[in-house]
C-alpha positions as CSV (number, residue, x, y, z in Angstrom):
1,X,-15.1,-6.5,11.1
2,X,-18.2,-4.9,10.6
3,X,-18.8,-3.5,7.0
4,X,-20.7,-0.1,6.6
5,X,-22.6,1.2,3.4
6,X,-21.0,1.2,0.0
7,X,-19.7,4.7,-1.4
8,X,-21.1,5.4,-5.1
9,X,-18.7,7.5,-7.0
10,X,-18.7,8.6,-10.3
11,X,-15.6,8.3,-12.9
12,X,-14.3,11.8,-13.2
13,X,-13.9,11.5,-16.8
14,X,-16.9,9.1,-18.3
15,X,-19.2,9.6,-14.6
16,X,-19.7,5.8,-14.9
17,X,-20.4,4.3,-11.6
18,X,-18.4,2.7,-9.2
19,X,-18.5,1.3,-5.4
20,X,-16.1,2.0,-2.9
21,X,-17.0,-0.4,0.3
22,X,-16.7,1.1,3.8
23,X,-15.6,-0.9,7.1
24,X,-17.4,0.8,10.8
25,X,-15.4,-1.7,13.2
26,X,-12.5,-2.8,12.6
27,X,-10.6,-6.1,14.1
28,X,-6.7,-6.5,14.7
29,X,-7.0,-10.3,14.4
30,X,-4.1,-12.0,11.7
31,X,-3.0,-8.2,11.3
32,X,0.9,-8.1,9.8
33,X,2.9,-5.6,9.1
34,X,5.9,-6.4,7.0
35,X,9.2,-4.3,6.7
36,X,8.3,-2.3,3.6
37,X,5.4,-0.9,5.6
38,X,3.0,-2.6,4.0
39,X,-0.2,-3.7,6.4
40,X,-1.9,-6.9,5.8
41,X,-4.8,-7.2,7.5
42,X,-7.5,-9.5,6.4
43,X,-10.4,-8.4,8.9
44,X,-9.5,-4.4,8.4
45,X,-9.3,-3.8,4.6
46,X,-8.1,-0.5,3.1
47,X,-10.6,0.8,0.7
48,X,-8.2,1.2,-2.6
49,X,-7.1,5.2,-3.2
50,X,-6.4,4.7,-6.8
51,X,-8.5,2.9,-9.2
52,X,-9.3,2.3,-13.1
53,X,-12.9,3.1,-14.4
54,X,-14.5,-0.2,-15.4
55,X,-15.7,1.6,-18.7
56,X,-13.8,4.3,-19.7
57,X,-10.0,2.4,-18.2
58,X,-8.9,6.0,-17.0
59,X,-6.9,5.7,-14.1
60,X,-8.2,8.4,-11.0
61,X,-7.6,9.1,-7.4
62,X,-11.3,7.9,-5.3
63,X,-10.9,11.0,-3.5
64,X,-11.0,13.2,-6.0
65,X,-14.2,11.4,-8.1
66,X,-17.4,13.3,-7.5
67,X,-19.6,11.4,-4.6
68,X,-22.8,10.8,-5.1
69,X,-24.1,9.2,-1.6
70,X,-24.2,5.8,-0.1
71,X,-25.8,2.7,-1.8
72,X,-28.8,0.7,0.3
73,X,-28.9,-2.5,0.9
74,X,-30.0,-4.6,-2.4
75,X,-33.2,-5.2,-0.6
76,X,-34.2,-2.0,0.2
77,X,-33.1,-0.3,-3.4
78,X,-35.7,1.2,-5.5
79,X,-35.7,2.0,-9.5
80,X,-34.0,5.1,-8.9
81,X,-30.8,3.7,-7.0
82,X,-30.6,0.1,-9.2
83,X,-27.8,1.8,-10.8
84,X,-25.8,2.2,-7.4
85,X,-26.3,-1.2,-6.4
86,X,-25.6,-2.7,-9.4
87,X,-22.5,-0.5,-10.2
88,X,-19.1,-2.2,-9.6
89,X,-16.7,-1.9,-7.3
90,X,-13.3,0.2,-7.3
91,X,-10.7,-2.1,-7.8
92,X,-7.5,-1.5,-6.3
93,X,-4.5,-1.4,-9.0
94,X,-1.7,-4.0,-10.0
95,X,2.0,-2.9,-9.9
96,X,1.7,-2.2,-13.7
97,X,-1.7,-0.1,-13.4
98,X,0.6,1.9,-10.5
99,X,3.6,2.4,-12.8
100,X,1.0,3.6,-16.0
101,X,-0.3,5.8,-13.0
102,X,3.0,7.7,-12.5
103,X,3.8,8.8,-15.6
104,X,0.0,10.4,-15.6
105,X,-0.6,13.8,-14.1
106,X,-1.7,11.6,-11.1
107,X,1.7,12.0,-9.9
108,X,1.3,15.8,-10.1
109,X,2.8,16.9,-6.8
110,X,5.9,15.2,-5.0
111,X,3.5,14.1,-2.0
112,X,1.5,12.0,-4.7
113,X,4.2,11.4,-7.0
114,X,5.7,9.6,-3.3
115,X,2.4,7.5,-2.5
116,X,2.1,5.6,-5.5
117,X,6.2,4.7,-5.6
118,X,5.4,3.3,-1.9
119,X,2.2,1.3,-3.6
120,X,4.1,0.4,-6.3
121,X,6.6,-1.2,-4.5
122,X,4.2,-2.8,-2.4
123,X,2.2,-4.4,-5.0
124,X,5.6,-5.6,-6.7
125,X,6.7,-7.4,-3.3
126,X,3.8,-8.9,-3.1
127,X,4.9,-12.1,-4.7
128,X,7.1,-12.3,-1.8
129,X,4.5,-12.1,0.7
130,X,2.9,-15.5,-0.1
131,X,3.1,-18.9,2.1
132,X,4.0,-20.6,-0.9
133,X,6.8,-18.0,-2.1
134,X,10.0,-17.9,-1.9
135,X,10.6,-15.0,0.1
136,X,12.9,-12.4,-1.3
137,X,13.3,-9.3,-3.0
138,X,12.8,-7.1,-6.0
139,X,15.7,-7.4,-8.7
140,X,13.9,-6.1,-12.0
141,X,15.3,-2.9,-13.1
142,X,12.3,-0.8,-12.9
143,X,11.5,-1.8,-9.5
144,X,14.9,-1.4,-8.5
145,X,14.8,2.2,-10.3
146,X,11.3,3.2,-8.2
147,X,13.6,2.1,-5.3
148,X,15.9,4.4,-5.5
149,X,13.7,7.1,-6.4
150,X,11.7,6.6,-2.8
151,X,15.5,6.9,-1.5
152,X,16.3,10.2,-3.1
153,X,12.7,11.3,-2.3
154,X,12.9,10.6,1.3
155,X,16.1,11.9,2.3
156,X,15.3,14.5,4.2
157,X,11.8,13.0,5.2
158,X,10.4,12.6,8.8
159,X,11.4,9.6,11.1
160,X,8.3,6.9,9.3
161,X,9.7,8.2,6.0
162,X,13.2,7.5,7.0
163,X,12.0,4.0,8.2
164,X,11.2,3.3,4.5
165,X,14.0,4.7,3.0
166,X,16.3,2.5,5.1
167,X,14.0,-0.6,4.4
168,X,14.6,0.1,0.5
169,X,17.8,0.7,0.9
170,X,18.3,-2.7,2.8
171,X,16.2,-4.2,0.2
172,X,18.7,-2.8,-2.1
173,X,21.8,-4.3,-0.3
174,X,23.1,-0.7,0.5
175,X,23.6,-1.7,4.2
176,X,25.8,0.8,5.3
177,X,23.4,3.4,3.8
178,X,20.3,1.9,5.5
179,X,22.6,2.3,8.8
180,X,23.2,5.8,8.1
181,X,19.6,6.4,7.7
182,X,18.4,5.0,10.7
183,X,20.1,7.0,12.6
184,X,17.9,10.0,11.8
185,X,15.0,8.1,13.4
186,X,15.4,9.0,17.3
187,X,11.4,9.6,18.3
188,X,10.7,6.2,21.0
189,X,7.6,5.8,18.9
190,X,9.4,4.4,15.7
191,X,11.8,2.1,17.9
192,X,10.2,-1.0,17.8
193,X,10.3,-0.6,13.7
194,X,14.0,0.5,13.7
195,X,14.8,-2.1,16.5
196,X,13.5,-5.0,13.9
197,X,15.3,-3.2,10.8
198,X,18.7,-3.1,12.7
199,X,18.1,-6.8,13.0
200,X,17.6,-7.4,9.4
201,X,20.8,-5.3,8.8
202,X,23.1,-6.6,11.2
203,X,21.8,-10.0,9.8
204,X,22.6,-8.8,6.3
205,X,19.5,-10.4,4.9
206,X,17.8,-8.4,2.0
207,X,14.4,-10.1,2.1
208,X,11.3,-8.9,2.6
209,X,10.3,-9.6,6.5
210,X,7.6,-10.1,8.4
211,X,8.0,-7.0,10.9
212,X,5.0,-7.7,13.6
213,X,2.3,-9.9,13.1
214,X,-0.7,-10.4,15.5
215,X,-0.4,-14.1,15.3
216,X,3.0,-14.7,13.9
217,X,5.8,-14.6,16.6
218,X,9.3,-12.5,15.5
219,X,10.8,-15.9,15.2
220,X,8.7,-17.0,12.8
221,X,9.8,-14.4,9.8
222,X,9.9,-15.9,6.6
223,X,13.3,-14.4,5.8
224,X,14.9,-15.9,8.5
């Protein structure tokens, strides 16, 4: 991984400064992509798209927060761009800063309303992503109740947003319903995905699973 210049932004509703960090080559190495969707991949980071302002604690969208330019290297910065060096940088949110983020006007349109239920849930399974975890799967009643929102959401989404639907459903225990779904996913690019998820089904395991991995072999799935 090669990292590229650091993005100054500016808080939409205080204009206090913030960093978001930029990657120019990315590298596939210990890449793993589990079945919620989630990808994990140490040596090609995701920039976060929803942060909190380290002054003001508003909660915005990076893409919508005014851009002021790049920040140069420390070395090369003079008086006039100390500010952008020194300014923080945008930290990506917790599964509680999500869930305070949908019930903002954040969520103001289905399409975003549907991102941060998906990084929600993400950043709730989390726990079940560690070595050292147990793996498993979300019982707490508002997690379970974003689930089944991302179901109703997606029912008549395209084939990746059927994919998801079926993996929350499965998460759910609704196996027959995750089933049903899948069958909606025909295009050869998405077979690989529904290929593992059948597996998952058929082997009537809720977990969170390891779906590919770069270095990890199928066989090696936590949840199996």
């Amino acid at each position: 991984m090669i990292s590229g210049p650091d993005l100054v932004i500016a808080c939409p509703a205080c204009q206090a400064l913030a960093k978001v960090f930029t990657v120019e080559n990315f590298d596939p190495r210990g890449a793993i992509t589990w079945s919620d969707g989630w990808h994990d991949a140490p040596m090609m980071p995701r920039p976060p798209r929803i942060t909190r302002c380290a002054q003001c604690r508003k909660i915005f969208w990076t893409a919508e927060a005014p851009q002021l330019g790049y920040a140069p290297p420390a070395e090369l910065a003079t008086a006039e761009h100390a500010a952008w060096t020194q300014a923080p940088y945008a930290e990506p949110l917790d599964e509680e800063g999500v869930a305070e983020a949908l019930v903002t006007s954040l969520a103001s349109t289905p399409d975003l309303e549907m991102e941060l239920r998906v990084l929600r849930w993400w950043r709730g399974n989390d726990v079940f992503r560690r070595v050292d975890a147990s793996i498993g799967h979300a019982t707490e009643s508002s997690a379970v109740a974003n689930m089944e929102r991302i179901i109703e959401m997606m029912q008549d989404g395209q084939e990746d947003l059927l994919l998801f639907r079926a993996e929350a459903q499965r998460e759910l225990g609704r196996f027959d319903d995750a089933l049903r779904t899948l069958e909606g996913v025909c295009c050869s690019d998405w077979w690989p995905a529904k290929s593992r998820l059948l597996s998952f089904i058929e082997a009537r395991s809720q977990h969170l699973e390891i779906l590919f991995a770069a270095d990890v072999a199928s066989s090696e799935s936590p949840g199996t």
